[in-house]
C-alpha atoms as one frame of an Amber mdcrd trajectory, in Angstrom:
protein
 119.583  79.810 111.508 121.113  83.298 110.333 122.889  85.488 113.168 120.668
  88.570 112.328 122.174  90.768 115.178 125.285  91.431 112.710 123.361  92.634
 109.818 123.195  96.803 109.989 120.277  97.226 108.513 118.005  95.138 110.686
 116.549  95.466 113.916 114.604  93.926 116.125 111.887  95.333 119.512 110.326
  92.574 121.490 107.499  95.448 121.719 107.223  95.529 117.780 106.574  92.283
 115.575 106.535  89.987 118.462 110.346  90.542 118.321 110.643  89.565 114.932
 113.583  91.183 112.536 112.306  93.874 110.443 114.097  96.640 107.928 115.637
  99.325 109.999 112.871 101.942 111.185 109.751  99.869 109.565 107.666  97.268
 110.420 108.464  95.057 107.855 109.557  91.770 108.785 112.651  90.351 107.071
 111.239  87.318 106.215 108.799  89.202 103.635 111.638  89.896 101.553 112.649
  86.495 101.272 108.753  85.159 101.042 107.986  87.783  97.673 111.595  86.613
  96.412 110.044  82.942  96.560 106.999  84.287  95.004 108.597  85.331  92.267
 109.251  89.496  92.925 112.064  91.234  92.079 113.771  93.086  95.022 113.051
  96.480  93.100 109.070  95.132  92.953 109.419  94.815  96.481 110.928  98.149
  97.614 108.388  99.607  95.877 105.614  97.361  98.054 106.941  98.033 101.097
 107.497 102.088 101.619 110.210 102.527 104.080 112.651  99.959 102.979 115.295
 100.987 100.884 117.296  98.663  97.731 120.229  99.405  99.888 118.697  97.558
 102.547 117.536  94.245 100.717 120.722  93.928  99.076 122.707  94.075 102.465
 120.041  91.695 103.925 120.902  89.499 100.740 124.376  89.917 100.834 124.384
  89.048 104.278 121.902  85.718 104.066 124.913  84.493 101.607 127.570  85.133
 103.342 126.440  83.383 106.263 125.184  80.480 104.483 128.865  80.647 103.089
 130.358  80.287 106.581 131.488  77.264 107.582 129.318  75.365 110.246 131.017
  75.533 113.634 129.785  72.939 116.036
């Protein structure tokens, strides 16, 4: 599982979303991005379906996701 509490542009209100991590002041839950990517959208497609987040933001929340799948596991 990712460590989401390191990635800037993410946040996260156990009064909002159940707690869930959205995009920095929205509602949208980080795990849309990465649903539409597997549905086939491009991450410009997607800013543009979800007002409020910015390209800036999905590519950090990308760049992040790799980076930490890049780490080596720790036990």
């Amino acid at each position: 599982m990712l460590d989401w509490s390191t990635c800037s542009v993410v946040e996260r209100d156990f009064d909002r979303m159940n707690g869930g991590w959205v995009f920095c002041g929205t509602r949208v839950p980080v795990s849309a991005l990465f649903e539409n990517l597997e549905d086939g959208v491009e991450i410009t497609e997607f800013v543009d379906l979800f007002p409020g987040v910015t390209l800036e933001q999905v590519r950090t929340v990308l760049d992040h996701a790799a980076k930490s799948l890049a780490s080596p596991y720790v036990a």
